[in-house]
N, C-alpha and C positions, 0 to 999 in steps of 0.2 A: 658227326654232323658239324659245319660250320655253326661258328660262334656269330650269336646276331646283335648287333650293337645299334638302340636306338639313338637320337640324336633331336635337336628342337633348337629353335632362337626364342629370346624372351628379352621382355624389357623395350623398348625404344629401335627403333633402326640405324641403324651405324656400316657407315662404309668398312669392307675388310669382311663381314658377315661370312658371302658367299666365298670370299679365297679362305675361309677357315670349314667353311664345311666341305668343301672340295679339299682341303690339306687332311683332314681327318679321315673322309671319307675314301678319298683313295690310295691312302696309306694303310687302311684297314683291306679293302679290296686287293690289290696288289702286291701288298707285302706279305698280309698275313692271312690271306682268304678268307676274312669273316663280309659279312651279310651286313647291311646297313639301312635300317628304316628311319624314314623322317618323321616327326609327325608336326603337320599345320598347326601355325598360329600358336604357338607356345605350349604351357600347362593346359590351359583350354583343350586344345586341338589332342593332348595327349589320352585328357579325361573326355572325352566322346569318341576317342577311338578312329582320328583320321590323320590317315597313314598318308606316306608315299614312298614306293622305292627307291633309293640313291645305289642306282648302278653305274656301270660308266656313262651312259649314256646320258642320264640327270644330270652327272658331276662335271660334264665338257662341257666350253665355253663360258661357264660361269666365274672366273676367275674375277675378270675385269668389272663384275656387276655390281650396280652399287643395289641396295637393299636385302633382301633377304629372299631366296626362292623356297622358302617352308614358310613365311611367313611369320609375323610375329604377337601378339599379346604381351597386357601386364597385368594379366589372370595369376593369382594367387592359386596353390592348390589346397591352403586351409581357410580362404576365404576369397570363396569362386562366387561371382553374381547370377544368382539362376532363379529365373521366374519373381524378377527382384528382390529379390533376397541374398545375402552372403553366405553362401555352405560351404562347410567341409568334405570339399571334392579327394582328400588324398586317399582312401579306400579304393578309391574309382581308380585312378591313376595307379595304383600300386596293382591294382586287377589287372587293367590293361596290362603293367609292364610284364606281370608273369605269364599273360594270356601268349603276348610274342614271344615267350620265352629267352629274352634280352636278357643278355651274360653282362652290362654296361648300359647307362645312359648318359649323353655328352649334355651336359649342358651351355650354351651359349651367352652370357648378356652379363650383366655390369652388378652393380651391389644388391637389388633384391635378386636376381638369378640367384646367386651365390647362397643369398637366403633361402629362399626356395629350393635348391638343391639338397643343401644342407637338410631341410626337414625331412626331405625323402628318403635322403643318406639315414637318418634316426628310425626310420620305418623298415630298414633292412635294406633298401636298394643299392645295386654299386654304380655309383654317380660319379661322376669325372667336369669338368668345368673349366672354362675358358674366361677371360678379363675383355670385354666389351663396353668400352663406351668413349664417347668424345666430350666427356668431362677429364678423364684420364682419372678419374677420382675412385678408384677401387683399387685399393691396400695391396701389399704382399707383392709388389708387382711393378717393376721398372717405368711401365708405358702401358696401354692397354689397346687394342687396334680399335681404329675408329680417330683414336684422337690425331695423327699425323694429316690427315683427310681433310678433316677441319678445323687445324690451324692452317693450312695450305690454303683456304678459304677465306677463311677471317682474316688473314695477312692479307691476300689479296683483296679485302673490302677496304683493309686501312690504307691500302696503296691509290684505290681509286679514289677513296674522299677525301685524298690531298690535293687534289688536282682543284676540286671544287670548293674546296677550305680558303687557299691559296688565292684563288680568282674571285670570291666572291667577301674575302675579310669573315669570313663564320667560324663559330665553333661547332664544328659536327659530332656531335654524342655518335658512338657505335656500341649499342646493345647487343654482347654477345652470350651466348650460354654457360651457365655456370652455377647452381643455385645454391651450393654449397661451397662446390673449391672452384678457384679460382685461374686454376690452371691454364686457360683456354685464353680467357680477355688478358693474361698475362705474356704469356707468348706470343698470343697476336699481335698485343701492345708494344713489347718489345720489335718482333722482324717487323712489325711496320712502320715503327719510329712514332708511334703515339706520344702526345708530349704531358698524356693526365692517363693512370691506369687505376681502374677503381678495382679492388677482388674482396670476396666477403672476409675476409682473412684480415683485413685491412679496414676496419671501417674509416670513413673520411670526413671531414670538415669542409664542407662548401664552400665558405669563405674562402680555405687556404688553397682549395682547388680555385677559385674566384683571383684572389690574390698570383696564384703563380700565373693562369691566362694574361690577366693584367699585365706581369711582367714583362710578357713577349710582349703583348701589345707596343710597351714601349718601347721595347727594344726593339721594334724595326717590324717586328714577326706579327704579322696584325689576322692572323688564324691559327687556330687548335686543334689539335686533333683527340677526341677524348673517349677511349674503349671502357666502356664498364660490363660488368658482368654481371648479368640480369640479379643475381644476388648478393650483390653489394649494397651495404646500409650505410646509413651515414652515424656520425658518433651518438645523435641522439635518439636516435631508436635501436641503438647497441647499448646504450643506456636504461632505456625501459624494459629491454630484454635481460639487461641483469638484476634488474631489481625484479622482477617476475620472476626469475631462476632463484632469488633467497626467498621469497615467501611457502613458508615450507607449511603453511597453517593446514592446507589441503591438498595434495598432491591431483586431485580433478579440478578442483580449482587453479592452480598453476596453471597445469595444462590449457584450461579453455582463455587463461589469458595472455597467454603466448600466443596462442594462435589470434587471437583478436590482433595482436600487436603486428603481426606475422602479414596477417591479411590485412590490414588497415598501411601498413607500411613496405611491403617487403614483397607486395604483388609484382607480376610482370606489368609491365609499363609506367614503372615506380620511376622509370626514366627518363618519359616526359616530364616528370614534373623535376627532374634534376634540372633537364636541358632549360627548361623554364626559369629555375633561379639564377642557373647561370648567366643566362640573359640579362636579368633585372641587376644582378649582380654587377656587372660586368661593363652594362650598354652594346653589347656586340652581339649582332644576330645570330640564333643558335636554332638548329633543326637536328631532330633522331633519326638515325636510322639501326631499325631493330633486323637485324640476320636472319633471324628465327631458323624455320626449319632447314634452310635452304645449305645451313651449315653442315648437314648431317646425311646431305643425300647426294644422288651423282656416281662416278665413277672411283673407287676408291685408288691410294696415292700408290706410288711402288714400294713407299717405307710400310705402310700399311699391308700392302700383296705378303711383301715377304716377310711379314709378323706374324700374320696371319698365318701362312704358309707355314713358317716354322714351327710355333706354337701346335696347330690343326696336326703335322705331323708325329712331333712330340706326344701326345696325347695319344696318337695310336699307338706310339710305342709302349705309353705306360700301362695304357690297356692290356697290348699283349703279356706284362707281364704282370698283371692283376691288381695294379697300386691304384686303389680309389679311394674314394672321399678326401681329394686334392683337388685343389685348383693350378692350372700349368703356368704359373708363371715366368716374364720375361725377366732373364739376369743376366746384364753383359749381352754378349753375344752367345750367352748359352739360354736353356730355359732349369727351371726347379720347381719338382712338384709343392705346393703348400697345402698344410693340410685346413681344409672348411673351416673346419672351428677356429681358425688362425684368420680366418677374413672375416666373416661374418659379424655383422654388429659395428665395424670398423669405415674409416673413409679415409681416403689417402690427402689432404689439403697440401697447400703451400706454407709449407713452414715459415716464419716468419724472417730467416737467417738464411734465406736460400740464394743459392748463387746469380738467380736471374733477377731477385730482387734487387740485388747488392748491383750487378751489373747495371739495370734502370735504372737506379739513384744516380751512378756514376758518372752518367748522362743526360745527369739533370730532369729526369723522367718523375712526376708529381703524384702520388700516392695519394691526395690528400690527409695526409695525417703531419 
């Protein structure tokens, strides 16, 4: 009997999705004549038991698609919402997997995928995994598909709010995504020629961001261009996060006040109110513009197609030779499996020595710090 290999996306939607399960799927098909089911909408879709076949015929023209054709969730399978409540769906899930009698399950999506796979991988499953997302912020892993799509994006947002910076004397804030690394508003920062990059890696002083605007101003340049990364804080609420992080009196008590500090500072549209001091700061009219989702959707890139593609196909091969509980990472222009417990728990940031950093300063590029 053919070997059946289920397959699912999870997490967030990210261009590259579809050229990675068409790179898996018809490398299993074609190469090695195994069988291939989807299943809708994530773990969810897994734990209710809905399918779809990926024959040839699913897997053609889907290449150039941006979003996902299985659909997606960020349905946990040890803590699934059902009848409001949070349950322990993985029993369920481990049913199904044996019901289809699935030799493999692909997993698809970014740092909880990984997680989530992993649990299942603990439950006996053989689980195989892919690096998804346009924060580029999951470990073990050169680039991740998704992120070349939307810095393609985000560049081309910085390009257009120079035109309007330039013409109107303004500082224009661009709110890009990023809540942990910073990877995204950094890049985009950089090919765009941003002249202020904020990344949570970084936290910054207003003032000195306030201070370097100024400078252009007088020097001639009487607009800014300024990309922050929806999770960038400034130095004093990286401040009251550290002193939250020594209070060791409770460990429930830390936690709920982190998150107070978290939520009172560090929410999405933390950025109007940057764009706002800048302002006052400054005297020079300043207006946000937040990217949001629009970063994330669309046709994905060709760097993306053939990441995708390579990774998707790699993957079938290590199927065929039975190497699970990895995740396929990109290295060079080759890929290597890594094994779960080597990502999990992990996030890939910007270190703080890194060469696009070093290259932004060069160029007089304002971090505030």
């Amino acid at each position: 009997m053919s070997k059946m290999i289920g397959i699912l996306t999870s997490g967030g939607d990210s261009p590259g999705l579809n050229a990675a399960i068409r790179g898996v799927g018809k490398a299993l098909l074609g190469r090695y004549c195994m069988k291939v089911v989807g299943f809708r909408d994530g773990f969810r879709g897994m734990m209710e038991n809905r399918t779809q076949l990926l024959d040839s015929a699913a897997l053609s023209g889907i290449l150039t698609l941006g979003g996902t054709i299985l659909g997606t969730s960020r349905d946990k399978p040890y803590a699934m919402p059902i009848a409001g409540k949070l349950m322990d769906m993985t029993d369920v899930i481990v049913d199904n997997y044996r019901k289809h009698h699935l030799n493999a399950l692909v997993c698809l999506g970014g740092g909880g995928t990984q997680k989530n796979a992993y649990h299942l991988m603990k439950q006996g499953l053989n689980v195989i995994t892919l690096p998804k997302t346009i924060d580029n912020d999951v470990p073990m892993t050169d680039v991740s598909f998704g992120y070349d799509t939307a810095l393609g994006i985000a560049t081309e947002a910085v390009d257009r709010l120079h035109s309007t910076a330039h013409s109107h004397h303004r500082i224009l804030v661009l709110e890009l995504m990023g809540n942990k690394a910073g990877w995204l508003a950094l890049g985009a920062g950089i090919a765009g020629g941003a002249d202020v990059i904020l990344i949570p890696e970084i936290p910054y002083d207003v003032k000195k961001v306030a201070s370097a605007i100024m400078r252009r101003s007088h020097s001639g340049q009487g607009f800014s261009i300024v990309a922050v990364a929806e999770g960038a804080i400034s130095c004093e609420v990286a401040a009251k996060l550290a002193v939250v992080g020594k209070n060791k009196d409770s460990k429930k008590k830390e936690q709920k006040q982190q998150t107070q500090v978290r939520v009172a500072d560090c929410k999405p549209g933390n950025s109007l109110h940057l764009a706002q001091q800048l302002e006052e700061l400054t005297g020079l009219e300043s207006r946000l513009t937040i990217l949001g989702y629009l970063q994330r959707g669309g046709t994905p890139s060709a760097g993306d197609r053939l990441l995708a593609t390579r990774l998707g196909t790699a993957c079938a091969d290590l199927i065929n030779d039975g190497k699970f509980g990895v995740m396929v990472a990109a290295r060079g222009d080759g890929v290597k499996p890594v094994a779960l417990k080597d990502v999990v728990g992990k996030r890939k940031t910007v270190p703080l020595n890194h060469d696009w950093i070093e290259s932004a300063r060069s160029v007089h590029t304002c971090f505030g710090d």
